[in-house]
C-alpha positions as CSV (number, residue, x, y, z in Angstrom):
1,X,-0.4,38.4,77.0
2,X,2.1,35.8,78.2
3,X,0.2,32.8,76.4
4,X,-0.1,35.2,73.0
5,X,4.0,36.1,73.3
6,X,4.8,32.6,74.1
7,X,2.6,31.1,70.8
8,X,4.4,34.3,68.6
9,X,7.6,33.3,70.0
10,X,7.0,29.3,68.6
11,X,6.0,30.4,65.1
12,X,8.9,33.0,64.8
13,X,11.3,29.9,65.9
14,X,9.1,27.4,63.3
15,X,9.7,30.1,60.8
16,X,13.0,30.5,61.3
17,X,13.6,26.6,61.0
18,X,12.2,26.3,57.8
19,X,12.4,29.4,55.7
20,X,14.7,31.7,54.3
21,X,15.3,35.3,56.3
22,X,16.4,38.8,55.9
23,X,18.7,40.9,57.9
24,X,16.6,41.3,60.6
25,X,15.5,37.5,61.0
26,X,12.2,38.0,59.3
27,X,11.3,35.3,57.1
28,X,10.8,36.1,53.4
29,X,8.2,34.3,51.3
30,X,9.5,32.1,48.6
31,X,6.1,30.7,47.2
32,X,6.3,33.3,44.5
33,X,10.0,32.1,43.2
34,X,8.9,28.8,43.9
35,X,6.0,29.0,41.6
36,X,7.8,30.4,38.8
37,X,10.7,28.1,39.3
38,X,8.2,25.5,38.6
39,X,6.7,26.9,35.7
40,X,9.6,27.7,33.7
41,X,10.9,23.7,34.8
42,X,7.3,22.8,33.5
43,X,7.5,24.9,30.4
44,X,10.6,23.6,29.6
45,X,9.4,20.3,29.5
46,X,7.0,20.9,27.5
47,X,9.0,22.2,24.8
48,X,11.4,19.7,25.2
49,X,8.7,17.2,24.7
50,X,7.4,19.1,21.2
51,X,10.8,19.1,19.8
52,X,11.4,15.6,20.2
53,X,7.9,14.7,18.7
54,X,7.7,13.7,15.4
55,X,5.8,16.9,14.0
56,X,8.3,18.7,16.0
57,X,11.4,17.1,14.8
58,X,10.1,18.0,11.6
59,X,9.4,21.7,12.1
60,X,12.9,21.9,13.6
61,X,14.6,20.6,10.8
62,X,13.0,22.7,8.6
63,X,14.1,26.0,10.3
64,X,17.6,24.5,10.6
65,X,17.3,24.2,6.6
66,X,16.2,27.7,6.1
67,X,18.9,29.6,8.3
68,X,21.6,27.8,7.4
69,X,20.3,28.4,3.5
70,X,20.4,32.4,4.9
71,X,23.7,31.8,6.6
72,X,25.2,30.6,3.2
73,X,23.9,33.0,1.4
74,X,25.0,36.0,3.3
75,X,28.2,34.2,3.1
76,X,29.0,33.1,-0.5
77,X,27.0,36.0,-2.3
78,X,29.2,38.8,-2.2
79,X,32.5,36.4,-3.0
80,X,30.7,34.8,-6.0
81,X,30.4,38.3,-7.9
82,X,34.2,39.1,-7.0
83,X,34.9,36.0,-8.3
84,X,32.8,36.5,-11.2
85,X,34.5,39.4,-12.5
86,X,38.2,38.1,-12.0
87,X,37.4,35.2,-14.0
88,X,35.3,37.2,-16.7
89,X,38.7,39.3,-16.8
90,X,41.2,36.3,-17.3
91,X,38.8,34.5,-19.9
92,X,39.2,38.2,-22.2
93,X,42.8,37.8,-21.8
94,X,43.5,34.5,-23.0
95,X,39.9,35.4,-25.8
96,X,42.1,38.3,-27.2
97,X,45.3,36.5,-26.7
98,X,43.4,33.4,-28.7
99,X,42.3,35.7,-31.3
100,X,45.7,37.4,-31.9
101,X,47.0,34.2,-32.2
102,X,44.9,33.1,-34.3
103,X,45.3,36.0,-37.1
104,X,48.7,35.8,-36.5
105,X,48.8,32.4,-37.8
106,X,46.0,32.6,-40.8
107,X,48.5,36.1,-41.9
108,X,51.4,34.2,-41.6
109,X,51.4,32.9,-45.0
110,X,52.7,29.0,-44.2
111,X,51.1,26.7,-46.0
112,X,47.6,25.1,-45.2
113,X,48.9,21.9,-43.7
114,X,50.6,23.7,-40.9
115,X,47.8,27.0,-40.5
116,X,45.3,24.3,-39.8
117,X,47.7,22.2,-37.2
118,X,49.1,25.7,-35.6
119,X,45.1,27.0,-35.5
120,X,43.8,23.5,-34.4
121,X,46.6,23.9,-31.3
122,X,45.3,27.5,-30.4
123,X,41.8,26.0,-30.2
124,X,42.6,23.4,-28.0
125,X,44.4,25.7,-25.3
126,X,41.5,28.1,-25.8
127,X,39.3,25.3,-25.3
128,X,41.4,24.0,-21.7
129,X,41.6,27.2,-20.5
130,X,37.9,27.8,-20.7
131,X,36.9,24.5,-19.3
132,X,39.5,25.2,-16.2
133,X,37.8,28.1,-16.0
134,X,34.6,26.5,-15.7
135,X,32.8,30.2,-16.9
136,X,30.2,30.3,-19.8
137,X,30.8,32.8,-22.2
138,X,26.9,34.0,-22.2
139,X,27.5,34.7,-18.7
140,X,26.9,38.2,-17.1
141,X,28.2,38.8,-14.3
142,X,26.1,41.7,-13.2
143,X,22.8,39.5,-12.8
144,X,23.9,38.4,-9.6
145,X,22.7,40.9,-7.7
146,X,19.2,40.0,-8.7
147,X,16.9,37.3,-6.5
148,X,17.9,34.5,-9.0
149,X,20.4,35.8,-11.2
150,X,23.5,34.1,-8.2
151,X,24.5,30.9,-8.0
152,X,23.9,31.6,-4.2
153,X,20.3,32.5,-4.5
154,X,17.9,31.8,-1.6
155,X,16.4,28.5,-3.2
156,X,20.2,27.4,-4.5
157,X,21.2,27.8,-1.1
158,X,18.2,26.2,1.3
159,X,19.0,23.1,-1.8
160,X,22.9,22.9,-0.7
161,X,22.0,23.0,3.2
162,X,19.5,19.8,2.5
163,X,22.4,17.8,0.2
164,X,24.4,18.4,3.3
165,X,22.4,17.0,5.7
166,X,21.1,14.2,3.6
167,X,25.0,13.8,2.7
168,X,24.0,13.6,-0.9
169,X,26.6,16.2,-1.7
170,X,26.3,16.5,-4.9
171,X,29.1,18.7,-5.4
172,X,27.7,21.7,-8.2
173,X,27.3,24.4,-5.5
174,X,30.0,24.4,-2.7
175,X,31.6,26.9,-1.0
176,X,34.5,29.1,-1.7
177,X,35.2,31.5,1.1
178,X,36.8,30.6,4.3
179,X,34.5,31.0,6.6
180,X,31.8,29.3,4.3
181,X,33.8,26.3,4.7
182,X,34.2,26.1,8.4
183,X,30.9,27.1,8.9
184,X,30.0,24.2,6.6
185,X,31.9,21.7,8.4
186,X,30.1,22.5,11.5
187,X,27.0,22.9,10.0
188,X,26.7,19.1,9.4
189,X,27.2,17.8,12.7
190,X,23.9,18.7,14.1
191,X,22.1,18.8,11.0
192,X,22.5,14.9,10.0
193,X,21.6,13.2,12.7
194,X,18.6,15.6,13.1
195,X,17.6,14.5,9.5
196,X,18.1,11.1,10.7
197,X,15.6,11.3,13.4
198,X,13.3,12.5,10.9
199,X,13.9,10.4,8.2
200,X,13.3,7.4,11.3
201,X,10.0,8.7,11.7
202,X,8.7,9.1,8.4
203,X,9.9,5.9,7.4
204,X,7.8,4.5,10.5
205,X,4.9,5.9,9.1
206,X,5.7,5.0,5.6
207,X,6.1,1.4,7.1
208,X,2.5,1.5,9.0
209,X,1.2,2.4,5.7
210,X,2.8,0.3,3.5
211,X,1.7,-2.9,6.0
212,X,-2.0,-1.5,6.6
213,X,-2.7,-1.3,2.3
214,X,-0.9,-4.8,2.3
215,X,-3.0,-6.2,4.7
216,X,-6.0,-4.4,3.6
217,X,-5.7,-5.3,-0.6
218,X,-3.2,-7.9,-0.8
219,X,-4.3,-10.3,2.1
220,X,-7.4,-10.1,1.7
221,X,-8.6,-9.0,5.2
222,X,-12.7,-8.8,4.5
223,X,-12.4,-12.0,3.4
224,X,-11.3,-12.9,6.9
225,X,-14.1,-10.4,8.4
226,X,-16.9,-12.5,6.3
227,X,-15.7,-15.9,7.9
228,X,-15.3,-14.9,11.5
229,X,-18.9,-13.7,11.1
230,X,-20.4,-16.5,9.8
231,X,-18.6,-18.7,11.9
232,X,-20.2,-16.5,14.6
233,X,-23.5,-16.7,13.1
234,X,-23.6,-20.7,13.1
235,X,-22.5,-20.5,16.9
236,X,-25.5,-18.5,17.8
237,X,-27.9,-21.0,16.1
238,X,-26.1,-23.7,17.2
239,X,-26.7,-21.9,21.2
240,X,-30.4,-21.7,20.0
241,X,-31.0,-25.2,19.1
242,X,-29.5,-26.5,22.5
243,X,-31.7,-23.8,24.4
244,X,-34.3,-24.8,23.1
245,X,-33.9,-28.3,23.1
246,X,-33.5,-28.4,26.8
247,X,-36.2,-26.1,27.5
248,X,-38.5,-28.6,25.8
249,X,-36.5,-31.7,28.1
250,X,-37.7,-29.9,30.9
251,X,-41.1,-29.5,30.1
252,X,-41.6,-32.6,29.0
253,X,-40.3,-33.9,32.5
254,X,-43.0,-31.6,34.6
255,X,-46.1,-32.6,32.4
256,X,-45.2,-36.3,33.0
257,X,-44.5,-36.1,36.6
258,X,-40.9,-37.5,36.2
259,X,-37.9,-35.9,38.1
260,X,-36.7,-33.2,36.2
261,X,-33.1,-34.8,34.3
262,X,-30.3,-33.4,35.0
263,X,-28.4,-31.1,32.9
264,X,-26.9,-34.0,30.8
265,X,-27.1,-31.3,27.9
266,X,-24.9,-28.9,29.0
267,X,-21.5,-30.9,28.9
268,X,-22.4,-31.5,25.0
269,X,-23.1,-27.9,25.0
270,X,-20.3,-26.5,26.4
271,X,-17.8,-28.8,24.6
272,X,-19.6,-27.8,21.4
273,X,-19.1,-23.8,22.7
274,X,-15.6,-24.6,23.3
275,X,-15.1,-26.4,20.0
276,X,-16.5,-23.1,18.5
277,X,-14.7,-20.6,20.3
278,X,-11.2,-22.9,20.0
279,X,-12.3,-22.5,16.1
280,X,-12.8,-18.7,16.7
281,X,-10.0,-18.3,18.8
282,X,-8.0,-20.0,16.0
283,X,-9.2,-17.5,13.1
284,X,-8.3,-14.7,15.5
285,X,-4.5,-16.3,16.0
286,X,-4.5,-16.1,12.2
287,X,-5.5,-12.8,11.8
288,X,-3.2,-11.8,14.3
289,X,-0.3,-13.3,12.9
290,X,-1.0,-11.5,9.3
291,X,-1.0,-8.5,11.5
292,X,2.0,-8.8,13.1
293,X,3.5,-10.3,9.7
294,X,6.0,-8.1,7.5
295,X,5.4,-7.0,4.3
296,X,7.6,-9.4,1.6
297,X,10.7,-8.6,0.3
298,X,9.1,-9.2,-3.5
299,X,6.5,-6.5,-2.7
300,X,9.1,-4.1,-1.1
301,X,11.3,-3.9,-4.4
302,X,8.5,-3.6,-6.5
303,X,7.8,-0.7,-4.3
304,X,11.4,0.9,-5.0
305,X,11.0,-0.4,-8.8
306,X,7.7,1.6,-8.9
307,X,9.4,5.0,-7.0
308,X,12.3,5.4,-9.4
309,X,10.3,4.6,-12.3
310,X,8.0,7.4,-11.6
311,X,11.2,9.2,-10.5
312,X,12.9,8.7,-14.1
313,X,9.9,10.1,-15.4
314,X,8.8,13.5,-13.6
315,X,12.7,14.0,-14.4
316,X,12.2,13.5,-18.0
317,X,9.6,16.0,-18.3
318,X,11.2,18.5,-16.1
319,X,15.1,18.1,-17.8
320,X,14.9,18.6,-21.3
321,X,18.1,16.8,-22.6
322,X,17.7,14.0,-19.8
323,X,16.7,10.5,-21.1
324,X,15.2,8.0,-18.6
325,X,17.7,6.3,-17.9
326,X,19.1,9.8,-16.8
327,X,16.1,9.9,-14.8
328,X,16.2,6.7,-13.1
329,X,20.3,6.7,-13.0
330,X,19.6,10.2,-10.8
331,X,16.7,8.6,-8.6
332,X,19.0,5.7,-7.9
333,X,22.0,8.1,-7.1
334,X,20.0,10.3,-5.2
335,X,18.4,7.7,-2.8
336,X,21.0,5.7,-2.1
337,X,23.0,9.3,-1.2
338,X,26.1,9.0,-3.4
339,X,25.3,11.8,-5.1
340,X,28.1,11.8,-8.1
341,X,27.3,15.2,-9.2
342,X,27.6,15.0,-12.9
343,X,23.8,15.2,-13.4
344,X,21.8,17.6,-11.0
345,X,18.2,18.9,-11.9
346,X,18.1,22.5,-13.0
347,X,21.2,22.3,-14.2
348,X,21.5,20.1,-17.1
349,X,24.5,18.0,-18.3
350,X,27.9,19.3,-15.6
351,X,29.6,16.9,-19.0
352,X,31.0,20.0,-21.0
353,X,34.0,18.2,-22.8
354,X,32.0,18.1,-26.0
355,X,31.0,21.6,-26.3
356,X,34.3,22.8,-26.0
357,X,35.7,23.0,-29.8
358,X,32.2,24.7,-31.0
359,X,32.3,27.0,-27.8
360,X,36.0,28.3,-28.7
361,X,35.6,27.8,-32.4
362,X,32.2,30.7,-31.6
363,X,33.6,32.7,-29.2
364,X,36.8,33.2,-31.8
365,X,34.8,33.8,-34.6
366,X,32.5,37.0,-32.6
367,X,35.6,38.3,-31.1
């Protein structure tokens, strides 16, 4: 009884030493906590590691696109069709106001000299006021409360969020409200360097691909394959021919009776194996150096040539009164991420300065 108190007594003390204990100097297990500490540390690496990945990286910038495009939305929505209706209510004013003018001036019984200057003036301020207003007159106001009836639709939206992050900006759909606008200015400071990071990796794998068809096509790499193995092939023979050559010295030597010569041979034979592997060795220094060789600048803007030029023309077909040099002027803009705004697909022309006299000139005539 004294030897089992005295060995409790030692692993009480030991567990006291090492663990963590209650009120009442009992030690409590920690292998549970310790566990889970580990695997939440572990599991958190592991996400850590998928985010940072390419694919990752990728998938994260995505969902960053699509709630800030939500974000925006809930944001700018309800403003635009406030915004909508004041304006529709201040172009009627200065429509009526334009069209009282004008009958004032065609009643006013002056000659025709001065009715055409006096209605050519009350076209022109029509025509300013309408183009500060920046609000075509076949607008309605009440389709934006459908999906795609608001400027600040879903897909209009997710588009802003990317020109922001690319920092294309091309300026057609910004934001109006207050809080749209700090929200925007914080929205970019995560968003472009994430972009960034992708864009690094894409164009990584853009390069790898570009250099593997180069190599592949353009330098002719079988070509290469088909001498190494014929260069190969003659080595073998050439092995062959001195095998057998000495095997037939050495025969020759026992059926004679003479001392069996030494192996004068096989210096000849391994300076002629190292002349053919230094040859070998030399066409695999070559090859490696087209490997390791970068793609030339001549083939690299015929590669950028070849991408707006198919650029200019998907936008031809898709914009109607684009030409392609529209196309490729856009493509250019667009890639180099200066993004001047006054042509944006989906959109048309932003250049309304020369529809303004038929515009007011219409809208005078149906009022």
């Amino acid at each position: 009884m004294l030897g089992a108190s005295n060995n409790y007594d030692f692993e009480f003390e030991a567990s006291l030493s090492r663990g963590v204990h209650d009120a009442d100097g009992k030690p409590i297990d920690r292998t549970v906590e310790d566990n889970y500490s580990r695997d939440i540390t572990r599991c958190c690496q592991k996400t850590i590691k998928v985010l940072t990945s390419s694919v990752g990286t990728l998938v994260l910038l995505c969902l960053y696109l699509v709630a800030g495009a939500w974000m925006f939305q809930y944001l700018e929505r309800g403003n635009e069709l406030e915004a909508c209706y004041a304006t529709y209510a201040r172009y009627r004013d200065k429509l009526n106001t334009s069209m009282a003018r004008a009958i004032g001036i065609v009643d006013s019984g002056l000659s025709k000299e001065i009715v055409a200057s006096q209605l050519e003036s009350a076209l022109i301020d029509f025509a300013e006021t309408l183009f500060a207003l920046d609000f075509p007159p076949s607008r309605n106001c009440s389709k934006i409360s459908e999906p795609f009836g608001s400027r600040w639709n879903w897909v209009s939206a997710l588009y802003f969020c990317a020109t922001i992050v690319t920092t294309v900006g091309y300026g057609h759909v910004t934001p109006t409200t207050q809080w749209g606008r700090l929200v925007c200015m914080f929205y970019c400071i995560p968003g472009i360097p994430l972009i960034l990071i992708c864009l690094g990796s894409i164009g990584q794998m853009l390069a790898y691909l570009f250099r593997f068809i180069y190599m592949n096509l353009c330098c002719c790499r079988c070509f290469r394959d088909i001498k190494i193995r014929r260069r190969n092939k003659r080595l073998l023979r050439l092995r062959r021919l001195q095998e057998d050559l000495r095997r037939h010295m050495e025969m020759k030597a026992k059926l004679s009776g003479e001392p069996i010569p030494p192996p004068k041979m096989a210096s000849v034979v391994i300076d002629d194996e190292s002349d053919e592997d230094d040859e070998i060795r030399e066409i695999y220094r070559e090859f490696q150096d087209t490997e390791d060789a970068g793609i030339p600048i001549t083939i690299v803007m015929l590669v950028i040539v070849a991408y707006v030029a198919i650029g200019a023309f998907l936008f031809r077909i898709w914009e109607v009164d684009w030409s392609p040099i529209d196309g490729a002027y856009f493509a250019v803009i667009t890639i180099s991420t200066i993004g001047f705004g006054d042509l944006v697909p989906g959109n048309g022309r932003f250049d309304k300065t020369r529809h303004l006299g038929n515009v007011a000139m219409t809208e005078l005539v149906r009022g």
